[in-house]
Backbone as CSV, one residue per row, in Angstrom:
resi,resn,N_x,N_y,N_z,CA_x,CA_y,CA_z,C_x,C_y,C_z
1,UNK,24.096,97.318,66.331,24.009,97.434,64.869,24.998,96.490,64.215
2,UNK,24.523,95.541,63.074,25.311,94.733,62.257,25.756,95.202,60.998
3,UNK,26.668,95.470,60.711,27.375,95.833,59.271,27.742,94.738,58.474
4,UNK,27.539,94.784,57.212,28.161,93.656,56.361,28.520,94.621,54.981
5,UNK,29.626,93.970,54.166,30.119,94.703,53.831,30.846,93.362,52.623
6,UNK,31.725,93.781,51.442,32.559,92.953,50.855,33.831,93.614,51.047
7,UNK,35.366,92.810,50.919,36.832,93.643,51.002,36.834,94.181,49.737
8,UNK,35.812,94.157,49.112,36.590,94.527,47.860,35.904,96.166,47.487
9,UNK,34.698,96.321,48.562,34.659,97.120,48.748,35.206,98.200,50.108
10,UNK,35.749,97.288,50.977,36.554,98.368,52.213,37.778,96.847,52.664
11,UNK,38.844,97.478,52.185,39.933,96.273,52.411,40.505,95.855,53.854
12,UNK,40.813,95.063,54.194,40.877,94.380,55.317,41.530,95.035,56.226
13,UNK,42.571,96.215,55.522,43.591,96.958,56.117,42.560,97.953,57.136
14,UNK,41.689,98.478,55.796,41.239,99.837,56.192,40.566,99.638,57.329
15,UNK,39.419,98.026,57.313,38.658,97.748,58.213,39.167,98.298,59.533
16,UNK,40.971,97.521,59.785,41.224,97.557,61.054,41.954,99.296,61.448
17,UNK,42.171,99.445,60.622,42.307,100.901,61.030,41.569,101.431,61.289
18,UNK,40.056,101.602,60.685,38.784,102.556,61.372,38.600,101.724,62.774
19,UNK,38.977,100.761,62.896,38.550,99.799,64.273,39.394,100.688,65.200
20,UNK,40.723,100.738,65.014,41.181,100.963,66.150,41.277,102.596,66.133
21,UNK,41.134,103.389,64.968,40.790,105.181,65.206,39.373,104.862,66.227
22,UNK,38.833,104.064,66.068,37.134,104.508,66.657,37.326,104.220,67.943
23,UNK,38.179,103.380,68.207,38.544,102.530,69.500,37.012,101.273,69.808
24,UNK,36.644,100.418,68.902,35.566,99.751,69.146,36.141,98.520,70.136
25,UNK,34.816,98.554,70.346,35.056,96.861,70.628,33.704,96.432,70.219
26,UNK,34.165,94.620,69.433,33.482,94.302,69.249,34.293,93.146,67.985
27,UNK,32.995,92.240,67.903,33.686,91.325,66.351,33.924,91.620,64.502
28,UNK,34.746,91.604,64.051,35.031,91.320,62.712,35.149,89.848,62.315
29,UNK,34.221,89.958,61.151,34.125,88.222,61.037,34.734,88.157,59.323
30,UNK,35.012,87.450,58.847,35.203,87.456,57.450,35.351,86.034,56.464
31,UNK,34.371,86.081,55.751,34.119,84.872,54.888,35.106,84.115,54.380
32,UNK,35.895,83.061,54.780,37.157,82.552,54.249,36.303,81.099,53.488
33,UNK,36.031,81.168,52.204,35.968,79.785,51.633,34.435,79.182,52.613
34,UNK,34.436,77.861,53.225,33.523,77.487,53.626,33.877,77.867,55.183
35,UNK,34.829,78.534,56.355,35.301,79.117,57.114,34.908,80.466,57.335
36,UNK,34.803,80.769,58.711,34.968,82.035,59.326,36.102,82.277,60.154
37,UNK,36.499,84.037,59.446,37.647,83.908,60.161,37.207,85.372,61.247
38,UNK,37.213,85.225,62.536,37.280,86.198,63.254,38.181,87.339,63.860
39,UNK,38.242,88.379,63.664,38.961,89.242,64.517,38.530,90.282,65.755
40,UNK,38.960,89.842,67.303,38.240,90.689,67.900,39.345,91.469,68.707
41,UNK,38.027,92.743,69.124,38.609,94.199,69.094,38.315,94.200,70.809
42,UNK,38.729,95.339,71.129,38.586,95.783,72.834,39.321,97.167,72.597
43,UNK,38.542,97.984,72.821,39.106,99.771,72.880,39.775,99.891,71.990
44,UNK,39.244,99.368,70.574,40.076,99.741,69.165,41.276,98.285,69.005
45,UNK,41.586,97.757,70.106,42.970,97.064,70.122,42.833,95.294,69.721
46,UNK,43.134,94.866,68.425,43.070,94.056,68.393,43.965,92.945,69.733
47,UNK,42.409,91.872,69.867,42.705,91.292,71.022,42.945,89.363,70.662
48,UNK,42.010,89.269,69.666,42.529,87.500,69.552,41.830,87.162,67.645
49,UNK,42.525,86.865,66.965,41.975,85.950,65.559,41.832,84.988,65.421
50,UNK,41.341,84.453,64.868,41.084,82.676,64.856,40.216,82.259,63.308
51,UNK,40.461,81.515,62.972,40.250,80.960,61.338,40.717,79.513,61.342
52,UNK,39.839,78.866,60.706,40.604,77.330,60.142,41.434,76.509,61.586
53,UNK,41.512,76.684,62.520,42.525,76.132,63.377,43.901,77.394,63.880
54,UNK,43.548,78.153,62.944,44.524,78.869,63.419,44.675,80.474,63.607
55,UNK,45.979,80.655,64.562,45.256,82.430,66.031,46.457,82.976,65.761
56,UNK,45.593,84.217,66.138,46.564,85.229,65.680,47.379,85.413,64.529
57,UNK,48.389,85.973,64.303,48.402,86.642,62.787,48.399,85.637,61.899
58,UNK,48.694,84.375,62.108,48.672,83.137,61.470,47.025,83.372,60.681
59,UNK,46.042,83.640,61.462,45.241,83.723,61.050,44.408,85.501,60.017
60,UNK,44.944,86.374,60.763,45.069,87.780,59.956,45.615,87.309,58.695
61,UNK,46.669,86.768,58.959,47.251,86.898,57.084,46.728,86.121,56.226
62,UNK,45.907,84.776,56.426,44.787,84.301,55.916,43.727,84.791,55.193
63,UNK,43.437,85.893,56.556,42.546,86.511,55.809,42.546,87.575,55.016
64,UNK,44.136,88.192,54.967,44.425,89.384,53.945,44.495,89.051,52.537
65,UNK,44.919,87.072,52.280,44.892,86.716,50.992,43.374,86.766,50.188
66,UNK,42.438,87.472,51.452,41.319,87.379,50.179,41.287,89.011,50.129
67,UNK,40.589,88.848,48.566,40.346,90.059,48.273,38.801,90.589,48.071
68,UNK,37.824,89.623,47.755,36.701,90.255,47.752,35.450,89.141,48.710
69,UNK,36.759,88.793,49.975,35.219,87.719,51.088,34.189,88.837,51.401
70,UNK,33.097,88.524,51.903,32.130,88.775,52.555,32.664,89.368,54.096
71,UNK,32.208,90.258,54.407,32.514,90.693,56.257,31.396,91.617,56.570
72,UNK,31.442,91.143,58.194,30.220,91.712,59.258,30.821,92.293,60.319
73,UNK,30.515,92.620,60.893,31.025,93.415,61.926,30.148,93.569,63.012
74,UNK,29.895,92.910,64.083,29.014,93.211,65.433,29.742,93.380,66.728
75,UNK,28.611,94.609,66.921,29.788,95.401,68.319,29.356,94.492,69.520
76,UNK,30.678,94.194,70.707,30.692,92.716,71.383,31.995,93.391,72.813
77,UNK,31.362,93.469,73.722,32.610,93.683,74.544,33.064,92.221,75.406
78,UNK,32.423,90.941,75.603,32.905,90.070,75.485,34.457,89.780,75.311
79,UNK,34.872,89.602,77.268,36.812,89.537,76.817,36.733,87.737,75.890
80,UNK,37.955,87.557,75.427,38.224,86.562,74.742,40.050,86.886,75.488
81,UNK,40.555,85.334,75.092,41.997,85.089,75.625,42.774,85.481,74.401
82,UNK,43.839,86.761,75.036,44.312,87.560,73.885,45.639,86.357,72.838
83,UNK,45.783,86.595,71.777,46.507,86.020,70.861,47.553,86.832,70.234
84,UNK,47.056,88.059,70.341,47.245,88.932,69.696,47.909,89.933,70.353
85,UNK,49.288,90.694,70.816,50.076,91.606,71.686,50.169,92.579,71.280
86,UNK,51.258,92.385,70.168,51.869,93.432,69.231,51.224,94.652,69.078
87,UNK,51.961,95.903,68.236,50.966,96.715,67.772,50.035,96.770,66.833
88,UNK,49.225,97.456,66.630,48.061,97.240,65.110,48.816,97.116,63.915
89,UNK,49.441,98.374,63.734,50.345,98.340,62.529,51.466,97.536,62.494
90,UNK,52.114,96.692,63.363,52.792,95.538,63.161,52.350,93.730,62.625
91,UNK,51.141,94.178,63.501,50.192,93.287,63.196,49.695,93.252,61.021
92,UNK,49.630,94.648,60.875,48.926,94.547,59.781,50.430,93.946,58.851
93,UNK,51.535,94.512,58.660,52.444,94.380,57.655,52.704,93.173,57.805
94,UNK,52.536,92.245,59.380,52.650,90.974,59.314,52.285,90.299,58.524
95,UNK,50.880,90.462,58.723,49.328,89.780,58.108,50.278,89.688,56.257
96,UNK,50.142,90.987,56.197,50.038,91.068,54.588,51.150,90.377,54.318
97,UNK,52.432,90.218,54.257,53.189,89.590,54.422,53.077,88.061,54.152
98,UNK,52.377,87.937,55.267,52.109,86.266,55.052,50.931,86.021,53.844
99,UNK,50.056,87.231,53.230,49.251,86.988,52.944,50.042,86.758,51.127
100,UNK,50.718,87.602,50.988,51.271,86.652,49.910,51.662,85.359,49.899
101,UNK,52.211,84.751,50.599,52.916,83.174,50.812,51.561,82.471,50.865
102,UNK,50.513,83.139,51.453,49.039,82.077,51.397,48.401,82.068,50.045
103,UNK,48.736,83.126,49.677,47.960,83.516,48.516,48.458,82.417,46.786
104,UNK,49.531,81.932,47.403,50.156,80.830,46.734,50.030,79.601,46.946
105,UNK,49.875,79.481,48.568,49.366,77.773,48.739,48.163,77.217,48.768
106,UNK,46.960,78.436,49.530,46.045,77.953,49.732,45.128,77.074,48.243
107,UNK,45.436,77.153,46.546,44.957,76.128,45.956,45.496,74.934,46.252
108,UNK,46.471,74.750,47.136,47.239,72.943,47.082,46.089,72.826,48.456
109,UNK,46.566,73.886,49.267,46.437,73.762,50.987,45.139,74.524,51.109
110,UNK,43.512,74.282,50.457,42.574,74.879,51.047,42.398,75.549,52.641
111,UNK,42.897,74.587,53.637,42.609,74.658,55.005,43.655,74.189,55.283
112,UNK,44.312,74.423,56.788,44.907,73.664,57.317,44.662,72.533,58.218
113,UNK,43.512,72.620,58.372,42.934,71.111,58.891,42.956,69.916,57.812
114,UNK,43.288,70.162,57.412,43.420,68.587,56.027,44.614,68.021,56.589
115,UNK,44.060,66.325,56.145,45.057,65.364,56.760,45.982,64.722,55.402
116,UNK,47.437,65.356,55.547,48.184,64.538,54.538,48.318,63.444,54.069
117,UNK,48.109,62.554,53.219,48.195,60.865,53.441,49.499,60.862,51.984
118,UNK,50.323,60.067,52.436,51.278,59.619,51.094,50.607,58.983,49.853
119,UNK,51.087,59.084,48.709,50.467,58.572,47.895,51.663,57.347,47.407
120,UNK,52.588,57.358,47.542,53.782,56.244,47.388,54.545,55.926,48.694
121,UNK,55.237,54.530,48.237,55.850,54.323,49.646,56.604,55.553,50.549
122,UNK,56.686,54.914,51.573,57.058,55.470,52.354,59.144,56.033,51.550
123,UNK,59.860,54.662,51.211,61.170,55.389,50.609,61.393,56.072,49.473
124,UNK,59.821,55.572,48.835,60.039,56.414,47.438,59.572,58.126,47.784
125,UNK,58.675,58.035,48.502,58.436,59.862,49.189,59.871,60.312,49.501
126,UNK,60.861,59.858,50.028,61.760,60.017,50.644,62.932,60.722,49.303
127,UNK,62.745,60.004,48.455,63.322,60.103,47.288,63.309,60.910,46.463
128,UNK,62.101,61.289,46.932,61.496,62.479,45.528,61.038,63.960,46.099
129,UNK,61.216,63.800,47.188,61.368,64.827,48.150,62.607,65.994,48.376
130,UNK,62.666,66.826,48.176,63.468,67.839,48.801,64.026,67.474,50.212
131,UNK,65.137,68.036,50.679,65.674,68.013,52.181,65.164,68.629,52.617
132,UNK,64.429,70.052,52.701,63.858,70.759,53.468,61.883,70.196,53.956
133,UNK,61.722,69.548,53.234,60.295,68.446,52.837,60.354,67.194,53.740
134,UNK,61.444,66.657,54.004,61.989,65.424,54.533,61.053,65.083,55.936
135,UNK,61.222,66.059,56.828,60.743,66.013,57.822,59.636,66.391,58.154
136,UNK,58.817,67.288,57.403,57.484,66.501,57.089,56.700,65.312,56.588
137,UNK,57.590,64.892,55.755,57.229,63.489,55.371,56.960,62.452,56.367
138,UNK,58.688,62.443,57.261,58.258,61.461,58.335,56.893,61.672,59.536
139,UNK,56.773,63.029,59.705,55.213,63.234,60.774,54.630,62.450,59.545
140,UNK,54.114,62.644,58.637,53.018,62.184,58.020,52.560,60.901,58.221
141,UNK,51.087,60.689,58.608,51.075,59.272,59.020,49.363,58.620,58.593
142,UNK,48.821,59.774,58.487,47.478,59.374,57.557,46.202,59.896,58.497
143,UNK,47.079,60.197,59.545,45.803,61.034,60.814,45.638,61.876,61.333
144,UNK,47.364,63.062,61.199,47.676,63.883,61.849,47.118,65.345,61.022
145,UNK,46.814,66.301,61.221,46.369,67.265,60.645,47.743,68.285,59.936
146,UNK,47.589,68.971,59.033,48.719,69.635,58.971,48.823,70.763,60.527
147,UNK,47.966,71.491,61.179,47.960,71.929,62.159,48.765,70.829,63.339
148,UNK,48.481,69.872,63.490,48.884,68.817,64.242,50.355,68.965,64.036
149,UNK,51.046,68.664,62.682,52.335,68.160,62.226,53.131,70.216,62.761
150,UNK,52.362,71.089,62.498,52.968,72.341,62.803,53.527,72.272,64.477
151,UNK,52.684,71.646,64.824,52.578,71.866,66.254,53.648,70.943,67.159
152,UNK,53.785,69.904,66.610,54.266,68.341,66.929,55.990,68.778,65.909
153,UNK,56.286,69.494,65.578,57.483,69.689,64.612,58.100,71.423,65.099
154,UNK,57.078,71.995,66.055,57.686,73.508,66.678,57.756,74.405,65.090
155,UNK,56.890,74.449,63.890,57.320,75.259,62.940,55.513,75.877,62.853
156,UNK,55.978,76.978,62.349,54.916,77.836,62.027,54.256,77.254,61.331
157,UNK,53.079,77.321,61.228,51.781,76.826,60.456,52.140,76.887,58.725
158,UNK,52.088,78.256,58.563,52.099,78.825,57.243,53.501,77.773,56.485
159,UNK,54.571,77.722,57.405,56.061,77.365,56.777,55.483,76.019,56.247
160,UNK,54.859,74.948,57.114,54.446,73.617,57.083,53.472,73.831,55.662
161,UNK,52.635,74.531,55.623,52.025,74.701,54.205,52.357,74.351,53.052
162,UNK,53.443,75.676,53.319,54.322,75.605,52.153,54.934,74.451,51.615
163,UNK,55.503,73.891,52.761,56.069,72.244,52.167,55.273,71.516,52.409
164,UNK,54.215,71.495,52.711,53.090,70.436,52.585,52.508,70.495,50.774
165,UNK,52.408,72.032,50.296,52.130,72.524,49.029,53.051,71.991,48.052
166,UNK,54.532,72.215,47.990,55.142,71.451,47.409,54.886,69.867,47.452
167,UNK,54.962,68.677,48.534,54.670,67.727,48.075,53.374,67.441,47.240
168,UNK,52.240,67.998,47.217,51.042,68.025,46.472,51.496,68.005,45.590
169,UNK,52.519,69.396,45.245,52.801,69.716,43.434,53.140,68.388,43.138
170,UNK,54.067,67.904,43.636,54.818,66.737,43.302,54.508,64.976,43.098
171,UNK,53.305,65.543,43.794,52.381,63.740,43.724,52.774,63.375,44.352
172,UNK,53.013,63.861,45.627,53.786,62.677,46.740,52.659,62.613,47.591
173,UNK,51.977,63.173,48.213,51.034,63.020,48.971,49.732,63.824,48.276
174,UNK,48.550,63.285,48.726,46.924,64.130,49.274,46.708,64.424,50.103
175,UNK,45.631,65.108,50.194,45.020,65.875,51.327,43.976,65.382,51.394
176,UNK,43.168,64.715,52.578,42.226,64.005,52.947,41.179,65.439,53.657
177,UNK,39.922,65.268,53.609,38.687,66.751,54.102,38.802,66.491,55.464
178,UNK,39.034,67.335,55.934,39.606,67.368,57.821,37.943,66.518,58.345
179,UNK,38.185,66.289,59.619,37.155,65.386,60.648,35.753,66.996,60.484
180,UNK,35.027,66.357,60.563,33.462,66.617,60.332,33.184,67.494,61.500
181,UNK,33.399,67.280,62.784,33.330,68.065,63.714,34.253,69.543,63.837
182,UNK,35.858,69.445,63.297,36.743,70.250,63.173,36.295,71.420,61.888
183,UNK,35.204,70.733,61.121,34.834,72.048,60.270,33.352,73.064,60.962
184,UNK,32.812,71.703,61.091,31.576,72.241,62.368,31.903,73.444,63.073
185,UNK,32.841,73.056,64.113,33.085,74.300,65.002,33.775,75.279,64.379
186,UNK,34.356,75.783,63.283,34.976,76.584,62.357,33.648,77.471,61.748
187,UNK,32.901,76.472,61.427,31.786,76.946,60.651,30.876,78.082,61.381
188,UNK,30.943,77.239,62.609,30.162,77.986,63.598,29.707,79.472,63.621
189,UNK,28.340,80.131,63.660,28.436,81.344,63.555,28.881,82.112,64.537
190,UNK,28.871,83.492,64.745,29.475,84.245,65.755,28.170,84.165,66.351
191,UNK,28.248,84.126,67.979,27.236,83.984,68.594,26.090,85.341,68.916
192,UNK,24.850,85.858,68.924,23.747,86.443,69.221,24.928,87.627,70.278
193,UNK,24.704,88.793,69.955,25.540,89.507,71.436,24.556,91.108,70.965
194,UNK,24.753,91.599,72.004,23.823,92.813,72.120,24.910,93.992,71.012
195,UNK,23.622,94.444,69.962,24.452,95.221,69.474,23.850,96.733,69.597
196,UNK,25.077,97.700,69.396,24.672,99.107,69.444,25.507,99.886,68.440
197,UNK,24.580,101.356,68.216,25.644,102.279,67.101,26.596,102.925,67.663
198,UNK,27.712,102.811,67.212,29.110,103.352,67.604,29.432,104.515,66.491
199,UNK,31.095,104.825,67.058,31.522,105.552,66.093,31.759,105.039,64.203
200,UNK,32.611,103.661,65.194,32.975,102.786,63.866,31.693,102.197,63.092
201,UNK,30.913,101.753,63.576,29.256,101.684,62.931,29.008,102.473,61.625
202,UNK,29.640,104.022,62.545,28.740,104.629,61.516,29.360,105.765,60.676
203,UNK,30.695,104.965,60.887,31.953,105.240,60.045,31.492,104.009,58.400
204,UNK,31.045,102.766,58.800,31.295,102.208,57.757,30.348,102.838,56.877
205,UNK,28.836,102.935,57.874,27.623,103.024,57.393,27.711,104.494,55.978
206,UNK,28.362,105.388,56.581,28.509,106.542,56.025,29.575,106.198,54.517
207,UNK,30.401,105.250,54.402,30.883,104.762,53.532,30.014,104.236,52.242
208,UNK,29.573,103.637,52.577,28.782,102.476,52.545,27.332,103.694,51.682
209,UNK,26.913,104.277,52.422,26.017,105.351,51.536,26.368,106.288,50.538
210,UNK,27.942,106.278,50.793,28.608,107.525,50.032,28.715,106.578,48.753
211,UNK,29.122,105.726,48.668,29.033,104.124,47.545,27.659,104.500,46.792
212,UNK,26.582,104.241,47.556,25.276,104.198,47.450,24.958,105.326,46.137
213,UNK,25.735,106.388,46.886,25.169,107.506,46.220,25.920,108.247,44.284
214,UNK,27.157,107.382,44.502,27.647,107.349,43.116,27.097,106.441,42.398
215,UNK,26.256,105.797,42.859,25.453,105.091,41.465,24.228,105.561,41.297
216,UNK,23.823,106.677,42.072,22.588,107.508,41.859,22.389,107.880,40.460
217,UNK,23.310,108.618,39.705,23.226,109.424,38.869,22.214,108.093,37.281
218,UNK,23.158,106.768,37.626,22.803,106.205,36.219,21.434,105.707,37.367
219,UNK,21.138,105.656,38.097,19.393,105.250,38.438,18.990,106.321,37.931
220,UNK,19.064,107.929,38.234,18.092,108.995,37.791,18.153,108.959,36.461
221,UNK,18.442,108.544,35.226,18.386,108.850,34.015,17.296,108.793,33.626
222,UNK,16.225,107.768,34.036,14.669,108.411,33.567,13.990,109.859,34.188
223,UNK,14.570,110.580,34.835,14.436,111.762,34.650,14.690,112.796,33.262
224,UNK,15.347,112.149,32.575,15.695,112.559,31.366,14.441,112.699,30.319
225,UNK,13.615,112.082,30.971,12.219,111.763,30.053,11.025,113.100,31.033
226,UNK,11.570,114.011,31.757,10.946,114.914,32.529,10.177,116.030,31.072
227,UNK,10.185,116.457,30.188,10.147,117.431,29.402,8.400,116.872,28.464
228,UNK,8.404,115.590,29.094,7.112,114.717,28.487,5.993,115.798,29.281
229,UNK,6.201,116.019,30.724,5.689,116.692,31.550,5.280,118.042,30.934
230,UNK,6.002,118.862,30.194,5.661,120.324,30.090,4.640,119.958,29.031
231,UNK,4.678,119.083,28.274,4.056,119.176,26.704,2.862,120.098,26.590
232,UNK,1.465,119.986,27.615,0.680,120.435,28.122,0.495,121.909,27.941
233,UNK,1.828,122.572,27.963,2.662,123.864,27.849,2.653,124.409,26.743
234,UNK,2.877,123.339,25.538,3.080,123.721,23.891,1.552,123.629,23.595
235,UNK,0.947,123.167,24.580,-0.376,122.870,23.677,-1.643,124.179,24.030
236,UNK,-0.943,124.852,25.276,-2.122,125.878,25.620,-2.293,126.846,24.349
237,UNK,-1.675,127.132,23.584,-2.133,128.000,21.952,-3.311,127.091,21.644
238,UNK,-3.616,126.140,21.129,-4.441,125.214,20.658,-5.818,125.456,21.493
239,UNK,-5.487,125.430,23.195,-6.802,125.868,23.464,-7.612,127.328,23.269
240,UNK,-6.189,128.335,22.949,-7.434,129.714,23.200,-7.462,129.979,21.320
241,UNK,-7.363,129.136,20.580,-8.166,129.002,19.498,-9.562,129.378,19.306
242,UNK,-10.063,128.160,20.520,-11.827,128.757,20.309,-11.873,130.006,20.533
243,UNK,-11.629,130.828,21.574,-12.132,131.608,22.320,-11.759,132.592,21.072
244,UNK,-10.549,132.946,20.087,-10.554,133.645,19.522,-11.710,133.836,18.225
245,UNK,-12.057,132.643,17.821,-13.071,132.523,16.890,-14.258,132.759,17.253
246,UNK,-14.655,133.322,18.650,-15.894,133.316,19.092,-15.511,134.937,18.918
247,UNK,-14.770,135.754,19.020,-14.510,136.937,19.338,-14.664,137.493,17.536
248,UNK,-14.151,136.668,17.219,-14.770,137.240,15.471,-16.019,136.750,15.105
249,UNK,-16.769,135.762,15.641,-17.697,135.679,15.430,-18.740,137.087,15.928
250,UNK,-18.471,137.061,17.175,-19.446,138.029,17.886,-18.936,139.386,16.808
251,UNK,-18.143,139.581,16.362,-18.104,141.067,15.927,-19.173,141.198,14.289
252,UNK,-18.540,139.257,13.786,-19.317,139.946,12.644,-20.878,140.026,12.595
């Protein structure tokens, strides 16, 4: 069974908490921009995330900065190479955590696959730059990805953002649309896997109808027009009219 769902109707938190009360396994996928970001499960326990280039909570807290993506859910026991150790609930305060700091860059920093390019010389960047900025500047070279420069510099993804975000503010550099293939495989859907009803299934499903059913009331309001029905009711006097006039007839 496939679930789809919006966060804005069951939030990203809650998702993973019914995941791991139910103990599922299986995929959480969630609409990031033109990206999918995945989270997968094994006996409730988150096991590996991945989004944009980037795993594990790097990628959870990505996806906590949205508030109303699109998400599916297909049950998948399929191992994957874990990313992910920690506990659930460490995992989550992480996520959110970072999900403020994303929730600030991602208009400079859509993706982290975008390639920085300077927009002024090389000493005038230098110049107009912050010290803490500096050494991103020098990775910058017109080919390297910001993922690349995270990786090639030992700093967290998200941190590199951030000062990648500041030089944007600043007009020191652009962001070039990452390589054509690197969005391809991002894009990629979650692959065909055998699905079945679970607990968590039909945990959402039951949500999901209970929703359904508070907007019942303003659909039934043409019931309100039910009383058209009796009229039929006011009108039976009208028929035994005749019958009474035949009864004075016959007498006189």
């Amino acid at each position: 069974m496939q679930l789809e769902g919006s966060l804005e109707q069951f939030p990203l938190r809650e998702l993973i908490e019914m995941a791991v009360y139910s103990s599922v396994s299986g995929v959480l996928e969630v609409q990031v921009g033109p990206d999918a970001g995945r989270i997968f499960f094994r006996d409730g326990l988150p096991q590996h995330a991945e989004l944009s280039g980037l795993h594990g909570v790097d990628a959870i807290g990505r996806m906590f900065a949205e508030r109303n993506a699109p998400f599916r859910f297909v049950a998948d026991s399929t191992p994957v190479t874990p990313t992910l150790w920690m506990d659930p609930w460490e995992i989550i305060e992480l996520a959110e955590h970072q999900a403020r700091t994303w929730s600030m860059v991602r208009d400079y920093v859509p993706v982290p696959q975008m390639i920085p390019i300077l927009r002024v010389p090389g000493p005038t960047a230098a110049s107009l730059a912050g010290e803490e900025t500096r050494p991103l500047l020098a990775a910058i070279d017109g080919r390297r990805t910001i993922l690349d420069i995270a990786h090639d510099l030992s700093i967290a993804p998200i941190d590199v953002c951030v000062g990648i975000a500041s030089l944007v503010q600043q007009h020191i550099i652009t962001l070039a649309a990452p390589q054509q293939s690197s969005t391809e495989a991002a894009e990629a859907p979650i692959r065909e896997v055998e699905k079945r009803d679970g607990f968590f299934e039909r945990l959402i499903a039951r949500a999901i109808e209970e929703e359904r059913r508070k907007s019942e009331p303003r659909q039934s309001e043409p019931r309100q027009s039910e009383p058209r029905q009796s009229e039929p009711r006011q009108s039976e006097p009208r028929q035994s009219e005749p019958r009474q006039s035949r009864g004075r007839h016959t007498r006189g």
